[in-house]
C-alpha positions in Angstrom: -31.2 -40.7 34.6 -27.9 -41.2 34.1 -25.0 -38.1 34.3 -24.2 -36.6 31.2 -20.0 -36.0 30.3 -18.5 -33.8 28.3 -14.6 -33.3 28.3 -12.9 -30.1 27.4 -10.1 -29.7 25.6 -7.9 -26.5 24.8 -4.3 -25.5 24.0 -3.7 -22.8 26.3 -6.1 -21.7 29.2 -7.7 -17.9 27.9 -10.5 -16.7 29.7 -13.3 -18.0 27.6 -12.1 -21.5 27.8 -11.4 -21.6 31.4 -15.3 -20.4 32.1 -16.4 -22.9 29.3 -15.3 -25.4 31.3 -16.3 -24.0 34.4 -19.9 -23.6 33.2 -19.8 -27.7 32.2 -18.8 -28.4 36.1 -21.6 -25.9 37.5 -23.6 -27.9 35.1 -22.9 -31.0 36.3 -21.4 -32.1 33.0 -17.7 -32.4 32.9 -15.7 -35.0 33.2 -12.3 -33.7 32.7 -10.3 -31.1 30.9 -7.2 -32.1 28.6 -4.6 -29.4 28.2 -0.8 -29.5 27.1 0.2 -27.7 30.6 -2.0 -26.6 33.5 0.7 -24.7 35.4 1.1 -25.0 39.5 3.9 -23.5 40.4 3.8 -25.5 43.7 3.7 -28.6 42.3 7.0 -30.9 42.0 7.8 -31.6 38.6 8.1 -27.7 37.9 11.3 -27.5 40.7 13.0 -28.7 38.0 13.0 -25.4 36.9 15.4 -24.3 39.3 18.3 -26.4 37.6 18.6 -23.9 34.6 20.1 -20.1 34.1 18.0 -17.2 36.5 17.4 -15.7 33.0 15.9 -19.0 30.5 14.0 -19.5 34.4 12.4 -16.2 34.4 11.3 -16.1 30.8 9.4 -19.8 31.0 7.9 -19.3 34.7 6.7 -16.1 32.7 5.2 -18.3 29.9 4.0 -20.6 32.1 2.0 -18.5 34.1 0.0 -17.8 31.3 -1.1 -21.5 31.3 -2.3 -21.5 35.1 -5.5 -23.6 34.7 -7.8 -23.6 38.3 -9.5 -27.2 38.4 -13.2 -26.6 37.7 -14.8 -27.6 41.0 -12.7 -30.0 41.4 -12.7 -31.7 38.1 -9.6 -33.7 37.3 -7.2 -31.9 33.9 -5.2 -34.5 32.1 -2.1 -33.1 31.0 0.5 -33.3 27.8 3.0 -31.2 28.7 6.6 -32.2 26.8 5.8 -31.4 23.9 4.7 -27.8 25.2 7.5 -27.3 27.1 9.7 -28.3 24.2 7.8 -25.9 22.0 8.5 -23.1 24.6 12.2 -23.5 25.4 13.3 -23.9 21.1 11.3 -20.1 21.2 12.8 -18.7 23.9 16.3 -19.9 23.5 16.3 -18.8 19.8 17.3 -22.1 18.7 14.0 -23.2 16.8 15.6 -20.6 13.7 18.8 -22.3 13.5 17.0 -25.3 13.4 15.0 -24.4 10.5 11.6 -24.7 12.1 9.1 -21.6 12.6 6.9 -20.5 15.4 3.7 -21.3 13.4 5.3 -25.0 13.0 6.0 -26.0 16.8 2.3 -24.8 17.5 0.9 -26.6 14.8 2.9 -29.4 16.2 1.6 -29.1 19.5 -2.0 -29.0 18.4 -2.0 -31.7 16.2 -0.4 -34.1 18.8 -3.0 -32.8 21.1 -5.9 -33.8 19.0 -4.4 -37.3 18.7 -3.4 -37.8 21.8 -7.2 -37.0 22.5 -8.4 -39.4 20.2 -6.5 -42.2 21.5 -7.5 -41.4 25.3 -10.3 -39.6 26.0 -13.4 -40.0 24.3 -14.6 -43.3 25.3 -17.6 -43.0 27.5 -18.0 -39.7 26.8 -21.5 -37.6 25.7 -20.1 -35.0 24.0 -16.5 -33.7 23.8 -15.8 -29.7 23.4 -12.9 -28.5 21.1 -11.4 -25.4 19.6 -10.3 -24.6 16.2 -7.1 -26.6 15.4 -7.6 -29.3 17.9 -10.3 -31.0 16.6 -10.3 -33.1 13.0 -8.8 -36.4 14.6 -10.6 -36.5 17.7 -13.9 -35.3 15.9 -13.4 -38.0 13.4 -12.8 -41.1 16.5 -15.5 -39.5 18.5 -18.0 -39.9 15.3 -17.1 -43.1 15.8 -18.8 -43.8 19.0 -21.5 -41.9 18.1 -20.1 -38.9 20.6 -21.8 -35.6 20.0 -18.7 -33.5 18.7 -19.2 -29.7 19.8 -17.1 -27.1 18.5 -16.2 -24.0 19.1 -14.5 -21.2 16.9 -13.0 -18.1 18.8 -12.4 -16.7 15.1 -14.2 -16.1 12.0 -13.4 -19.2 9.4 -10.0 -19.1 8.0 -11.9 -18.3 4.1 -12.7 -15.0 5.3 -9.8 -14.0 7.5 -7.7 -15.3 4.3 -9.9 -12.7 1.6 -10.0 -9.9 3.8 -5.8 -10.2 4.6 -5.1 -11.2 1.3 -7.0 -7.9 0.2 -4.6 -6.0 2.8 -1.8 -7.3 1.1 -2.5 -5.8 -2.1 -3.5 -2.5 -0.5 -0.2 -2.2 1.7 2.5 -4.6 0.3 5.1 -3.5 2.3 3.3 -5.2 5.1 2.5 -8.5 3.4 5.4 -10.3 4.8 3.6 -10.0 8.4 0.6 -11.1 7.6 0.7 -14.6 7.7 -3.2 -15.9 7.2 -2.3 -15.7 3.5 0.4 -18.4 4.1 -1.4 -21.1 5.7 -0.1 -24.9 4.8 -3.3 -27.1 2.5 -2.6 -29.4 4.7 -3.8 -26.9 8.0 -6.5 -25.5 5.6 -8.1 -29.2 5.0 -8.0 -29.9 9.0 -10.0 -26.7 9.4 -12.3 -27.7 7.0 -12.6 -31.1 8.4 -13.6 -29.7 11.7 -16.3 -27.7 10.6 -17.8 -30.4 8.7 -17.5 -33.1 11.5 -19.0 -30.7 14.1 -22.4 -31.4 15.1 -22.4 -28.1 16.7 -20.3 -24.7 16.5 -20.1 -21.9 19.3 -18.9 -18.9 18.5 -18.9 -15.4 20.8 -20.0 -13.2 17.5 -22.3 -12.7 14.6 -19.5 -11.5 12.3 -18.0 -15.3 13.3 -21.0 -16.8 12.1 -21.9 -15.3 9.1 -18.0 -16.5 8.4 -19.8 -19.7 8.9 -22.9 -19.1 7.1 -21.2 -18.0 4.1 -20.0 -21.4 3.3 -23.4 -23.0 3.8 -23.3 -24.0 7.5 -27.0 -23.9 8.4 -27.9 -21.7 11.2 -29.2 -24.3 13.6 -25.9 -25.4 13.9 -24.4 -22.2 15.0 -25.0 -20.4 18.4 -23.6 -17.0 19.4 -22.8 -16.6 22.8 -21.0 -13.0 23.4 -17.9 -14.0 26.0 -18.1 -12.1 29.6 -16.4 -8.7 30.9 -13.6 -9.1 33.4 -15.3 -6.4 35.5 -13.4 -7.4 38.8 -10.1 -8.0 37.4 -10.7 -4.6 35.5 -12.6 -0.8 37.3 -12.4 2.6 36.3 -9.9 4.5 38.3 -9.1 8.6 38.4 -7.5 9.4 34.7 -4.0 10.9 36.0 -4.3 13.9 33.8 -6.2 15.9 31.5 -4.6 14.9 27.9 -6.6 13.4 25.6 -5.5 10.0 24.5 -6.4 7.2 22.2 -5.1 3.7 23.4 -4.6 0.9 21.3 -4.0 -2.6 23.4 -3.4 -5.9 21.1 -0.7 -6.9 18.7 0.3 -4.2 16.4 -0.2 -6.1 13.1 -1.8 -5.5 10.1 -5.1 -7.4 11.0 -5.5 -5.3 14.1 -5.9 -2.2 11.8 -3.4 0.3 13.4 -1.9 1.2 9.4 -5.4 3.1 9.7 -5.3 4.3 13.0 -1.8 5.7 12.7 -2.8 7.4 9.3 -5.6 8.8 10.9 -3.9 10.2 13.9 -1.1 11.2 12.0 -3.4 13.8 9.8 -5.8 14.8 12.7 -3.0 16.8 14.5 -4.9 17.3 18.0 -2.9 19.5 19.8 -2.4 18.1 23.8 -3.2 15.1 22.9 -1.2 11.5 22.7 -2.0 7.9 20.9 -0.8 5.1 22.8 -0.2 1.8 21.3 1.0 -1.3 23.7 1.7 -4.7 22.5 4.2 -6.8 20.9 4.9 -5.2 17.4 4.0 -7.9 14.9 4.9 -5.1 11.3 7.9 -5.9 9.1 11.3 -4.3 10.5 11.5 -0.3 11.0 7.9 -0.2 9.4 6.9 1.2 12.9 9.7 3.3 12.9 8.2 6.3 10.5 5.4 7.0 13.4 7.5 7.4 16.1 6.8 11.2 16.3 3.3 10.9 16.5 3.0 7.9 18.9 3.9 6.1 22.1 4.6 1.9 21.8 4.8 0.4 24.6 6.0 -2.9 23.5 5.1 -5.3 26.5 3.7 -5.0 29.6 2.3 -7.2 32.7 -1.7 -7.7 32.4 -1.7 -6.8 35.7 -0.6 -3.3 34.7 -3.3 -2.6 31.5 -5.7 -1.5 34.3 -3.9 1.5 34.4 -3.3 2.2 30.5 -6.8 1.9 30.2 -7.7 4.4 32.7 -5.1 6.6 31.4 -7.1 6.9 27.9 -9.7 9.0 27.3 -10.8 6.6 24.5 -10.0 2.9 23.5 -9.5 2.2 19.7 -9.1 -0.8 18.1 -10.0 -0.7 14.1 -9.5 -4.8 13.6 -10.2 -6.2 10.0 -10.5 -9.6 11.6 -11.2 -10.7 15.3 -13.7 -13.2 16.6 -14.1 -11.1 19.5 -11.7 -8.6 21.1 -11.8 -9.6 24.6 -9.9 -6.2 24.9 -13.2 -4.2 24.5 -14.5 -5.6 27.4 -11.5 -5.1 29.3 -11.6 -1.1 28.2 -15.2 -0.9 28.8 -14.9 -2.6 32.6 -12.5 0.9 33.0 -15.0 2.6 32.1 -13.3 4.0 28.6 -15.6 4.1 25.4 -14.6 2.2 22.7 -14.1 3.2 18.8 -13.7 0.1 16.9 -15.3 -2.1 13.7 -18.1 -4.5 13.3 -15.8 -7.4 12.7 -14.2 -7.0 16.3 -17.8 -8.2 18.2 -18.3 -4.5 18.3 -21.9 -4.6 17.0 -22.7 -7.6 20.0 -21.7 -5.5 22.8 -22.1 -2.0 22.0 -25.1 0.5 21.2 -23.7 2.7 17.9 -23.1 6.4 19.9 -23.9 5.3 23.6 -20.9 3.3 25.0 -18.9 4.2 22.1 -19.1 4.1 18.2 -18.5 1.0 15.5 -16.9 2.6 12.0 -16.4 0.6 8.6 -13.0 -1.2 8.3 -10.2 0.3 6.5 -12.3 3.8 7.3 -9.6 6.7 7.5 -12.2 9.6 7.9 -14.6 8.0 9.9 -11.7 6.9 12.2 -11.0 10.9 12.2 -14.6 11.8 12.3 -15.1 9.9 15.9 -12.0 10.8 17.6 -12.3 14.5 16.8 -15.6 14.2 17.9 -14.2 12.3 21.1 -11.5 15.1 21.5 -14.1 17.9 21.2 -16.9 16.1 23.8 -15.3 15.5 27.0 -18.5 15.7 28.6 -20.2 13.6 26.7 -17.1 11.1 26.2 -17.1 10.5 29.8 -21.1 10.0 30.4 -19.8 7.3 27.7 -17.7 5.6 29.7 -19.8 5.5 32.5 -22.4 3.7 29.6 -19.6 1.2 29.0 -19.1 0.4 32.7 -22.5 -0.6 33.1 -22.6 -2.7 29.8 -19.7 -4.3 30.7 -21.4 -5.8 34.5 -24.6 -6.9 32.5 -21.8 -8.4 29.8 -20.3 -10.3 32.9 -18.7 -14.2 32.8 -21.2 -15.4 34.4 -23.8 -14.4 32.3 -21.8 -16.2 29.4 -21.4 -19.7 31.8 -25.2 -19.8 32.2 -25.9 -18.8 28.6 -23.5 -21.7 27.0 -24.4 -24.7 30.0 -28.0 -23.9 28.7 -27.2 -24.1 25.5 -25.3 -27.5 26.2 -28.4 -29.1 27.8 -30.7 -28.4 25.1 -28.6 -29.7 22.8 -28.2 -33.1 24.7 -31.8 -33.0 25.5 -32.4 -33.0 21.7 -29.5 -35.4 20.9 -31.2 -38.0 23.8 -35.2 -37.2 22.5 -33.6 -38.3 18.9 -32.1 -41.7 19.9 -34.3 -42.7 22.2 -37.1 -44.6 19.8 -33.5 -45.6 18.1 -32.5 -47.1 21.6 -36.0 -49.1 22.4 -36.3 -50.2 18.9 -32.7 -51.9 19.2 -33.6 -53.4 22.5 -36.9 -54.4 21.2 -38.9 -52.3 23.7 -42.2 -50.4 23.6 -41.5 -46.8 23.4 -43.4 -44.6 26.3 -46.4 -43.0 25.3 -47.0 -39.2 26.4 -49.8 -37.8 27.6 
């Protein structure tokens, strides 16, 4: 029989693509992974670096070491890297402003040329080719083609109900409209997600509030496989908490989709007395909006993942009260700590925890019951921390390669199917008898 290829491609290299294609090499099945940059600091073209100021250096080897791809066992990754690199240095130097273009516009013009650049080169031969959101509608569309099983994946809920859930935020809290920028979305972006959903023969997607995103607009539910991603329990372990305040930490992007105009309202009114709400991330609000908390809470605005191991195990609990997430990698990383989590079904919450044993799941937009479980929290330290120790153990049975053997399975049947489908297509072309079973 001959071996089976698939190709990955993804923009950047996060976790869950990284062990996606690592779980197509311990298959057997890939043939290459096709990324704008797979970053090696040893490797020759990046001495170039060296030519420009210590400080524009420091601030792209920073962004590129978030694009550090590890070859797969070996397998080759094609890269694209100017256009990237272009991207990077117009936002970092500030000068992408004063030439009128936006962030979201240089990364919609890396993607796009990605998925082109795809198309042209890579999907002859192939079995099947694995995409994300954004990358696909060309290369789906050249790969149909050839008759190339096109297999997507969708690390978010569809863009229809992150846009009727934000656009509802906006009318509840206009002052925050202006950051929340699903709303805003081009026709001509909105029609290439669209496309790729349609073109897809298959869809992955690591939760069931992402697929019933899907179902919603009539996807059938054969075509849509949830496969939870994995904890990063090595990489994240519970340490000693350094004192005995209780805090709340928030980790992620303080924006309006993450939920935190709840979470702040709801600290703000429970008044806990020795007690502290830490929020760290980039702060994503409108100007000074962040500004009337600033009594009741700690931002940190940036900080090395290396260091969120200890913020974690500095909190007594983790919340994170999304409206929107395909799944919030961070509650792994909180539960591999050993800190229970507080957050909403539409964060993978309901996929990864047990209601009341490794932490609690509360409606969106849910002031009181955001109050309810973090008084309750603050008032059970005992029971908060037998909790934790719950979460830890999820988290190891949650692991990555739980995930990598749950999708490469998932792959093979769906070849399987694909080749028990064409074969009587195959003989019947080549004039053969087909093999009778017995």
């Amino acid at each position: 029989m001959l071996k089976q290829q698939i190709s990955l491609v993804h923009q950047i290299n996060p976790s869950f693509a990284q062990n996606a294609a690592l779980a197509f090499a311990e298959a057997n099945l890939l043939r290459e992974v096709i990324t704008p940059i797979a970053y090696d600091p040893k490797a020759p073209q990046w001495h170039y670096l060296n030519v420009l100021p210590k400080k524009l250096k420091s601030a792209i080897t920073d962004e590129m070491s978030r694009r550090s791809w590890v070859s797969p066992n070996g397998v080759p990754i094609q890269t694209y890297p100017w256009r990237e690199i272009i991207r990077i240095f117009l936002s970092r130097t500030r000068l992408a402003p004063r030439l009128g273009l936006s962030y979201s516009r240089l990364v919609d013009w890396v993607y796009v040329s990605l998925d082109c650049l795809v198309a042209k080169n890579h999907v002859q031969g192939l079995d099947a080719i694995y995409s994300y959101e954004d990358l696909a509608a060309t290369t789906f569309e050249i790969a149909k083609q050839q008759s190339i099983l096109c297999l997507y994946d969708l690390p978010i809920p569809f863009y229809r109900t992150t846009r009727h859930i934000m656009s509802q935020e906006a009318e509840l809290f206009p002052q925050l409209a202006p950051a929340i920028e699903s709303i805003r979305e081009p026709e001509w972006k909105i029609e290439r997600k669209e496309r790729e959903v349609q073109l897809a023969d298959h869809i992955f997607v690591a939760s069931s509030f992402t697929k019933k995103s899907l179902l919603e607009i009539g996807v059938e539910p054969n075509k849509v496989s949830v496969i939870p991603y994995g904890a990063p329990i090595d990489y994240f372990q519970p340490q000693p908490k350094p004192d005995d305040c209780f805090r709340a930490l928030f980790v992620g992007r303080v924006s309006p989709r993450k939920g935190v105009q709840y979470l702040l309202q709801a600290w703000q009114e429970l008044r806990l007395h020795n007690a502290e709400l830490v929020l760290v991330g980039s702060n994503l609000c409108p100007a000074n909006w962040l500004e009337q908390y600033k009594d009741i809470c700690l931002h940190v605005p940036s900080t090395p993942h290396f260091l969120l191991n200890q913020y974690y195990s500095s909190a007594s609990v983790f919340v994170f009260p999304s409206l929107v997430e395909g799944f919030a990698l961070v509650l792994l990383e909180a539960m591999s700590c050993g800190i229970p989590v507080i957050t909403t079904p539409h964060t993978a919450g309901s996929d990864i925890i047990t209601n009341g044993v490794e932490g609690f799941i509360v409606p969106i937009r849910d002031v009181e019951a955001l109050k309810e479980k973090l008084d309750w929290c603050y008032s059970h330290p005992q029971e908060l921390a037998e909790m934790g120790r719950a979460a830890r153990y999820k988290a190891e049975q949650l692991n990555w390669s739980r995930y990598r053997q749950q999708l490469a399975s998932r792959i093979q049947e769906i070849l399987a199917a694909r080749n028990h489908q064409l074969t009587p297509t195959l003989y019947k072309a080549f004039d053969l008898q087909e093999p009778q079973s017995t």
